[in-house]
N, C-alpha and C positions, 0 to 999 in steps of 0.2 A: 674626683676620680681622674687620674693621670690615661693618657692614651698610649701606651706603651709599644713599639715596634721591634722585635726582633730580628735580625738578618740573622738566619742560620739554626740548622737545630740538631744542630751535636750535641755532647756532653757538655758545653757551657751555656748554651743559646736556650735548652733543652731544661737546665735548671734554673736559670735566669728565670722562664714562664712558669717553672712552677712556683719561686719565692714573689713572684709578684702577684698570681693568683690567687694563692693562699693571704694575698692581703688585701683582695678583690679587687683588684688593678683592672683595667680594660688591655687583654693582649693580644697580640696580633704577630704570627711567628711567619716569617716569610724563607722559603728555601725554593731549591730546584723541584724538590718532588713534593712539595704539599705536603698534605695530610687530610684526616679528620679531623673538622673542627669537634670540637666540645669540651667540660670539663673547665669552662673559661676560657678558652683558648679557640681564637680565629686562626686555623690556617691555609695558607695563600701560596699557592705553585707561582715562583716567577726565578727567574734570569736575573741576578742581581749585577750581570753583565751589560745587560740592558738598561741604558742610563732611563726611557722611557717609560718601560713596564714598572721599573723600581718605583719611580714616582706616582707610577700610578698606584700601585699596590699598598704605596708606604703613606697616602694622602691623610691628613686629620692627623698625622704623628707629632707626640711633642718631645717625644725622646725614643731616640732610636740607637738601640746595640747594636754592636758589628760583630756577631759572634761568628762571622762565615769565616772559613779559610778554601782553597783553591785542595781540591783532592790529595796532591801530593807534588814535594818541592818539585817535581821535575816539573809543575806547573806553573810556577810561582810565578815568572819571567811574562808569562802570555796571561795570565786569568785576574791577577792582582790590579796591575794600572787600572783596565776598564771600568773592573768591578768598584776598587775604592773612590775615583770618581765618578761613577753612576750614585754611589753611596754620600758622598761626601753634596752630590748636585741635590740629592731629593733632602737631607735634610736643610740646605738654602732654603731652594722651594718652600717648604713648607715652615720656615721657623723653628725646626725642632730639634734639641740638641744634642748631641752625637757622643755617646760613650764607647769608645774600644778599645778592644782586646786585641793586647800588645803580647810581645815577650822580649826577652832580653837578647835577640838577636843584633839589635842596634850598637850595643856596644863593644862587639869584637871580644879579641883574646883581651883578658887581663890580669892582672897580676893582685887584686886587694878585693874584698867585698863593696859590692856596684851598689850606688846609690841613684837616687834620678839623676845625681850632677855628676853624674860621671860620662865622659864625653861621649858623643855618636860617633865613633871612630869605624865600624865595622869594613874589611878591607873584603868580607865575601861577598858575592850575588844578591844572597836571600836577604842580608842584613842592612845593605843599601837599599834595596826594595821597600822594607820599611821606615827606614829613616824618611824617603823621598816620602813614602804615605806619612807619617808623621810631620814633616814641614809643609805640607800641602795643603795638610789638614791646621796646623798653625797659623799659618798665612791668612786661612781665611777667619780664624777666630780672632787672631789680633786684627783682622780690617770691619771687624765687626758684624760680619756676614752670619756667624753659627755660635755658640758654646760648645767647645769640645774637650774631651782629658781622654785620656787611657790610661789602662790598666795595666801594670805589667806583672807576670806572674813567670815563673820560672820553668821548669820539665813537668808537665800536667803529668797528676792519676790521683786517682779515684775511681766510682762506679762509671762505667764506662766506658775509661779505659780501653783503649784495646791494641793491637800489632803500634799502631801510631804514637803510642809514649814508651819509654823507657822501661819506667818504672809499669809498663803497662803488661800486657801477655807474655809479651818473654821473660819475665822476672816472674810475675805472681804467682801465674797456673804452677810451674814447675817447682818455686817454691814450696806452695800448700800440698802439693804430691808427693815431696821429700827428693824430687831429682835435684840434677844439676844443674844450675841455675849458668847459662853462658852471658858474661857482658864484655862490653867493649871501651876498650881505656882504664883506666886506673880503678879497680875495686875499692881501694885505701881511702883515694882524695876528697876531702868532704863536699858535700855538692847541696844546695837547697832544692826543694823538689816543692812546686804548689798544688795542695791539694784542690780538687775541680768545682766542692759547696762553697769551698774561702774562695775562689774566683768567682761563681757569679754572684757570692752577696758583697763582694767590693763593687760590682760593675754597679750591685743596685745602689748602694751607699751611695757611690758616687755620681749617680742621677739625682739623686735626691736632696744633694746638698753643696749650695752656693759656690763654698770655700775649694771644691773642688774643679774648678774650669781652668783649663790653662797652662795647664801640666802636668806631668805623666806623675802615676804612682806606683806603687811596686805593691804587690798584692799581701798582702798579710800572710805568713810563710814558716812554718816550722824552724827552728836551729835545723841547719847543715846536718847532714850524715853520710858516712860512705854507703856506695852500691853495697858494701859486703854487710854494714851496720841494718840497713833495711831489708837485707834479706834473711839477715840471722832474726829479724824482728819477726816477718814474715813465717819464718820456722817455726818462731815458738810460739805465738798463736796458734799456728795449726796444727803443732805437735810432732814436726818434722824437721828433721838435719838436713838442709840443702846446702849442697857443694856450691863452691862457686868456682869457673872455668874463665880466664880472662883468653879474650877472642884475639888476633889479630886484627885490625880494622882492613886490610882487603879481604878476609872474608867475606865482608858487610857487603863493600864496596861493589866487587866483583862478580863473585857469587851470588851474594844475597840479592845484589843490586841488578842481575844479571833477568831474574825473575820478576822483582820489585822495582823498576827504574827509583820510583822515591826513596827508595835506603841509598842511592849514590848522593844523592844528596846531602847525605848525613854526612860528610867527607868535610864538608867545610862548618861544621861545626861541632868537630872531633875536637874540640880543644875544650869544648864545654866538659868532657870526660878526661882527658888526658892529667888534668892536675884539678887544685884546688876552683872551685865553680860555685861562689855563696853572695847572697843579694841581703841588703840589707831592707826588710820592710816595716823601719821605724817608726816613720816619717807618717806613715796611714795610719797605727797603732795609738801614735800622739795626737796625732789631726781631729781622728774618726772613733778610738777608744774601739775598734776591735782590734781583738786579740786571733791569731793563727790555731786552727785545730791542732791539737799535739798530734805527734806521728802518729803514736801507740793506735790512739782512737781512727787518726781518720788509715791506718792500716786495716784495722779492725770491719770497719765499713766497707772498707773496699774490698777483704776477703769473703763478709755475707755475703755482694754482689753477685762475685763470681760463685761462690754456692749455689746460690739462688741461681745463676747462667747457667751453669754445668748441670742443677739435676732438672732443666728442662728441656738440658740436651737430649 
């Protein structure tokens, strides 16, 4: 029995412990607000800011997820450095090996379906942000300090879901209601979208096996579809015609961002929406022999969600 650590417990950190529990893993979920423990699961109120408390909380770990992210981009710049080396110091410490959760913010605008080898070029904020956690975290695995890989996965949603994906509340609810569905950038342009169980059962895979230290992978991921193709999907599940309204992006920016600081952020990676946006996740499929949930289903899954949300509203 593996001693399992999670940093984080969102919707990936959050599934991550239940696909390990269910295989009676020893887990141990660590965030800002704790929890109740039980059901399998240890959880641990700590500061994952705090390079000290981390290690103490994360102690006996032999693998440990980074499923946390910083509330919202307009944090990124201030909550990110400390925390990934706090992260990066306790798994040294303790010998244990470091799986995270990446996205495709590294690689900037492009022009072809993004493979791992397609370069770290990104010319925005957020995306240098993580390049630097990714060579940092490199550095120490080629000096033989840790074992580490990431995961990278594309625009999350599934159950969960919420204001913070795309494909999350401002699409789905208004969808299954038959409104008008408002997006931003190109309705047409095909785009991959990762659905939130195919993320963390790559995170798990790739704890659990050799072949994967040392380089990034790309999350096992549906074929591309337009915003307009996933919400007409959307409709017919639910038995509903939703319009689709394309935004200006200072709306977003502005306005939206006016109430939100974190939608201004969205602003530097408007180009993820603007045109074509498709990852290629072969490479894991060939490696590791899973295969990506079809839209249809994991659509499907994420409309019971929200049923199951809305009549406990």
């Amino acid at each position: 029995m593996t001693d399992h650590v999670i940093i984080g417990k969102g919707q990936i950190g959050t599934t991550v412990a239940a696909i390990l529990t269910a295989r009676g893993e020893r887990v141990r979920v660590l965030s800002r607000s704790g929890g109740t423990s039980g059901d399998g699961v240890e959880h641990v109120a700590v500061d994952a800011r705090d390079a000290e408390a981390l290690a103490a909380a994360s102690a006996g770990a032999e693998v440990i997820y980074n499923c946390a992210n910083p509330a919202g981009y307009h944090q990124w710049a201030e909550e990110w450095p400390p925390m990934f080396a706090a992260i990066l110091g306790a798994a040294k410490r303790h010998g244990a090996s470091l799986v995270n959760t990446g996205n495709l913010y590294v690689y900037g605008p492009v022009d072809a379906p993004m493979t791992e080898a397609t370069p770290l070029r990104s010319p925005g904020h957020k995306g240098r942000i993580r390049i630097r956690m990714w060579e940092d975290a490199m550095a120490l695995h080629e000096a033989g300090d840790l074992r580490f890989t990431e995961a990278r996965g594309s625009d999350y949603f599934g159950p969960g879901a919420l204001a913070d994906a795309m494909l999350g509340e401002r699409m789905v609810r208004p969808a299954m209601e038959g409104k008008t569905v408002d997006v931003f950038g190109d309705p047409e342009a095909p785009h991959t979208f990762t659905y939130i169980p195919d993320m963390a059962r790559a995170l798990v895979r790739l704890a659990g096996d050799d072949r994967s230290w040392g380089r990034p992978w790309h999350v096992p991921s549906a074929p591309a579809v337009s915003m307009r193709e996933a919400i007409a999907e959307l409709g017919r599940q639910s038995g509903t015609d939703p319009k689709v309204r394309r935004l200006p992006w200072w709306v977003l920016i502005q306005v939206v961002g006016a109430f939100k600081p974190a939608m201004r952020g969205m602003a530097e990676t408007r180009h993820q929406w603007d045109g074509p946006y498709v990852m290629d996740s072969s490479a894991f499929t060939e490696a590791f022999g899973d295969e990506p949930t079809d839209l249809a289903t994991a659509l499907a899954e994420t409309l019971e969600w929200w049923k199951g949300r809305l009549a406990e509203a």
